[in-house]
N, CA, C and O of each residue as an XYZ file, in Angstrom:
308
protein
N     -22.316     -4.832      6.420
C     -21.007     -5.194      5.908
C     -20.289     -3.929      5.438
O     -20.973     -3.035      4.941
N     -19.089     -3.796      5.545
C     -17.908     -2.528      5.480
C     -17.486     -3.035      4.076
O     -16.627     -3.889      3.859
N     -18.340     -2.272      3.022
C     -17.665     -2.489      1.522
C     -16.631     -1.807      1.147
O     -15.910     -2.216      0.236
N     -16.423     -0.773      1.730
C     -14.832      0.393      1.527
C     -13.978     -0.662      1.870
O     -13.114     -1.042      1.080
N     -14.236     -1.510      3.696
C     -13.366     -2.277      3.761
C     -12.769     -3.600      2.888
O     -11.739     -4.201      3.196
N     -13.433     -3.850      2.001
C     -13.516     -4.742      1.302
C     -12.932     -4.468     -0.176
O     -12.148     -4.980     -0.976
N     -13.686     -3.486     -0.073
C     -12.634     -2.574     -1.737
C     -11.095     -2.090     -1.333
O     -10.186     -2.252     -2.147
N     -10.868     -1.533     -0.132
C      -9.634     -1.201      0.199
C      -8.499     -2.714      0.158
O      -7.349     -2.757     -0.277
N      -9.372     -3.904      0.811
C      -8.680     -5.280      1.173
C      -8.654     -6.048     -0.568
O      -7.760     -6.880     -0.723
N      -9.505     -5.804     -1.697
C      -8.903     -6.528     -2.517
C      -8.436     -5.587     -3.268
O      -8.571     -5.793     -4.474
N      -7.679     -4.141     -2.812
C      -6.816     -3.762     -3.460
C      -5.321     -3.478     -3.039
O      -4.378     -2.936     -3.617
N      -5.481     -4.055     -1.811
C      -4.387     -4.854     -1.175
C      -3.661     -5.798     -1.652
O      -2.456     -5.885     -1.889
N      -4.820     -6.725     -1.803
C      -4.149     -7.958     -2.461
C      -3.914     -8.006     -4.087
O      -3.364     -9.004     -4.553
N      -4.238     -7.161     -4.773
C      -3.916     -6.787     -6.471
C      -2.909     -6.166     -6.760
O      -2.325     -6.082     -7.841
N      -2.617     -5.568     -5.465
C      -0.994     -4.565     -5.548
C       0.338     -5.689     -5.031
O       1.464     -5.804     -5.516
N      -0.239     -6.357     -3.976
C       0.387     -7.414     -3.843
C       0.977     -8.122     -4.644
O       2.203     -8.137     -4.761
N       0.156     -8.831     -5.329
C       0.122     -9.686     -6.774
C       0.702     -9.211     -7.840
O       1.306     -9.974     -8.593
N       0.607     -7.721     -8.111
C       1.355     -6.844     -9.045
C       3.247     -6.939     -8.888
O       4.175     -7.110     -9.678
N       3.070     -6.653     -6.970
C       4.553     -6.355     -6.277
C       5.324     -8.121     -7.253
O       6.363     -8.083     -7.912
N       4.602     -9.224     -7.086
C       5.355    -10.491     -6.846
C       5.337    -11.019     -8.594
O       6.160    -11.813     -9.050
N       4.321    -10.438     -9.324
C       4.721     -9.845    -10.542
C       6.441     -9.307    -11.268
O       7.081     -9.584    -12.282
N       6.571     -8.723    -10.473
C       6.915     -7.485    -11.373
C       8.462     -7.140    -10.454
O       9.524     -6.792    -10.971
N       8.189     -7.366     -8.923
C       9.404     -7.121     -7.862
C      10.278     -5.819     -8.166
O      11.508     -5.814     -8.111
N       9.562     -4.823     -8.461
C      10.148     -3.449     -8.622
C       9.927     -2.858     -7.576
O      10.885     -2.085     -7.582
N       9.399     -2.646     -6.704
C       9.159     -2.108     -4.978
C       8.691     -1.067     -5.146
O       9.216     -0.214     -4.431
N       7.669     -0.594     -5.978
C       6.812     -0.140     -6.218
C       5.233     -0.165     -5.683
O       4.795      0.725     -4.955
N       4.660     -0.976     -6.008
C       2.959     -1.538     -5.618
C       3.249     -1.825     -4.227
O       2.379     -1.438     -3.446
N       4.468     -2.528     -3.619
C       4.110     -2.732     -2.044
C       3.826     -1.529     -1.134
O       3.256     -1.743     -0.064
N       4.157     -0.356     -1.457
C       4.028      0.058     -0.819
C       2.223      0.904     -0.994
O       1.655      1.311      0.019
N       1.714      1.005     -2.084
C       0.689      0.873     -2.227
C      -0.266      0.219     -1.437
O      -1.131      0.781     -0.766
N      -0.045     -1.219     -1.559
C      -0.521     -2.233     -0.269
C      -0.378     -1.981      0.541
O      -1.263     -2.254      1.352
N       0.893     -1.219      1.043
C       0.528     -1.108      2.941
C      -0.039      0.379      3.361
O      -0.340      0.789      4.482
N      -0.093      1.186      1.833
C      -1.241      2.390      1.669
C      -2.946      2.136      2.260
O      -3.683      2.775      3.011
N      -3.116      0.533      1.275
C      -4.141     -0.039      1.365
C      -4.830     -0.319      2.620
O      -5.993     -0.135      2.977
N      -3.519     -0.951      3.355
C      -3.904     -1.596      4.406
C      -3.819     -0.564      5.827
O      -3.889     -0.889      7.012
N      -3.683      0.466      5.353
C      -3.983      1.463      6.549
C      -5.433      2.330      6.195
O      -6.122      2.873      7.059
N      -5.677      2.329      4.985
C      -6.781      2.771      4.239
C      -7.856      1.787      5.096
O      -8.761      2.377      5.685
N      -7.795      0.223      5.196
C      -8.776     -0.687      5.474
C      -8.455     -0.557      7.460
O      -8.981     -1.255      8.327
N      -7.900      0.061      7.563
C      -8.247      0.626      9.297
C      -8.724      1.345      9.783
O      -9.262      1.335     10.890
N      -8.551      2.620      8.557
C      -9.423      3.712      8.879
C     -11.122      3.248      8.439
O     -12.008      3.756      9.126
N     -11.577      2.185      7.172
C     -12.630      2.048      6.884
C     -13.217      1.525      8.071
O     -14.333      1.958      8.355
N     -12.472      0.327      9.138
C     -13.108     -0.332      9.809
C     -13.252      0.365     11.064
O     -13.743     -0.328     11.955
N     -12.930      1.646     11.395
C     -12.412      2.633     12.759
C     -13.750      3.560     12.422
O     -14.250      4.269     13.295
N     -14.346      3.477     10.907
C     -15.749      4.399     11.125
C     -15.160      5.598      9.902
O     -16.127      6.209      9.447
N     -14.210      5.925      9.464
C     -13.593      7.327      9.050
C     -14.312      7.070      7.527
O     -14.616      6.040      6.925
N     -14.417      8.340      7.244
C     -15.106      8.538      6.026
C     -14.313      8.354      4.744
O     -13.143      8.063      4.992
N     -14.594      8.436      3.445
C     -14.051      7.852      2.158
C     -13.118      8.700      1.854
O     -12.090      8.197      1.400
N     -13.164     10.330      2.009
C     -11.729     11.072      1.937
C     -10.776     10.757      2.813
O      -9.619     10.599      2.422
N     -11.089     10.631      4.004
C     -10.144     10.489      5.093
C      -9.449      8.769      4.594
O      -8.219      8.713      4.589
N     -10.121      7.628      4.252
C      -9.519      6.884      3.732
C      -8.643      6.963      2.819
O      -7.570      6.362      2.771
N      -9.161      7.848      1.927
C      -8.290      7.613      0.333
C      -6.693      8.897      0.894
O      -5.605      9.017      0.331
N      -7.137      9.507      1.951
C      -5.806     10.741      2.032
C      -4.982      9.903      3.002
O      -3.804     10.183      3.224
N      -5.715      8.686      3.687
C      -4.289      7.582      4.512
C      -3.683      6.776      3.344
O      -2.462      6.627      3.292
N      -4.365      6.336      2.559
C      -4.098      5.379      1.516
C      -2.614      6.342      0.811
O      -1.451      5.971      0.653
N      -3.198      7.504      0.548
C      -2.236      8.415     -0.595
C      -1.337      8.257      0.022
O      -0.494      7.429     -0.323
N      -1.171      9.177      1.424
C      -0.348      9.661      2.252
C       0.718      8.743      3.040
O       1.768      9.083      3.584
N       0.068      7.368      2.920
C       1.215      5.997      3.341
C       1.811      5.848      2.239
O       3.024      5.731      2.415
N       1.432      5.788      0.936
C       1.981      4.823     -0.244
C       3.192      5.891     -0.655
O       4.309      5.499     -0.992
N       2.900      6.976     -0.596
C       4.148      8.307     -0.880
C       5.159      8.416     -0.213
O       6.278      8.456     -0.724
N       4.904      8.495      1.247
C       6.115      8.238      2.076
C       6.701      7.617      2.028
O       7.895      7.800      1.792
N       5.973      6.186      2.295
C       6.611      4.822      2.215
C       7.399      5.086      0.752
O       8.564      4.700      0.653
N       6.852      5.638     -0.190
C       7.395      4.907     -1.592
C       8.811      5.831     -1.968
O       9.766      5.361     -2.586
N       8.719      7.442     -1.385
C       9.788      8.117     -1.332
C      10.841      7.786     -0.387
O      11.999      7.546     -0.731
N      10.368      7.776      0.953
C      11.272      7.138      2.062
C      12.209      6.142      2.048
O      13.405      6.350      2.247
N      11.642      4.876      1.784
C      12.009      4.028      1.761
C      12.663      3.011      0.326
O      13.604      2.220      0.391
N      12.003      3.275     -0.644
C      12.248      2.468     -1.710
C      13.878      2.322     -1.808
O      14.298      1.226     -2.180
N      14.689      3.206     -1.542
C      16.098      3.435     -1.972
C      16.703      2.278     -0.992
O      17.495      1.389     -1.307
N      15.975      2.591      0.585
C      16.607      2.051      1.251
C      16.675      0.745      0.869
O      17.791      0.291      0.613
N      15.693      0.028      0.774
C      15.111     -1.190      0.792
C      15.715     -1.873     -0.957
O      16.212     -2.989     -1.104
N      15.588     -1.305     -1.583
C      16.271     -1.514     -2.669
C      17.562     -1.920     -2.725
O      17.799     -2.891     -3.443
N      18.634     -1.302     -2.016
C      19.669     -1.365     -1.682
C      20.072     -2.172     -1.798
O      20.924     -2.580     -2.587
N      19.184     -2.885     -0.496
C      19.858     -4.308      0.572
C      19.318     -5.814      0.159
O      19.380     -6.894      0.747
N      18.607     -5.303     -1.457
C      17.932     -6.636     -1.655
C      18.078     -6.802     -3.357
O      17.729     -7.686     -4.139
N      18.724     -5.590     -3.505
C      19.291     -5.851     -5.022
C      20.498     -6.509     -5.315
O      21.611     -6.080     -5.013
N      20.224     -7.713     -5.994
C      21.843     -8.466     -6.496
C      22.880     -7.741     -6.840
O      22.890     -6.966     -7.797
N      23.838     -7.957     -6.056
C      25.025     -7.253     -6.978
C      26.427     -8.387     -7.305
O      27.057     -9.212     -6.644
N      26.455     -7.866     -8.702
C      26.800     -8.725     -9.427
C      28.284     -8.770    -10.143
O      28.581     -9.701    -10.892
């Protein structure tokens, strides 16, 4: 059994839960950190190489995009 994969997948779903919490667009992108983290666990790649996809999605994503996405889904009032 793939326990990285398993630690990576319920910290998927805790960031998730955080995102629907909280709806600051923050943690999602964490989660889809996660969930590239749990491809590399299941592809064979070792625990650095996981945790530097995990980092390396959730940053981009979270610099890249947050503004955008924020934008188009914030009430304006």
């Amino acid at each position: 059994m793939n326990w990285e994969a398993i630690f990576w997948l319920a910290a998927m779903v805790i960031f998730m839960a955080a995102e629907a919490m909280t709806v600051t667009l923050v943690s999602i992108w964490f989660a889809v950190g996660a969930l590239g983290a749990i491809l590399v666990a299941l592809l064979g790649g070792g625990l650095i190489l996981q945790v530097t996809v995990f980092l390396a999605l959730a940053v981009v994503l979270l610099m890249g995009l947050r503004g955008v996405v924020r934008k188009h889904f914030t009430p304006r009032i």
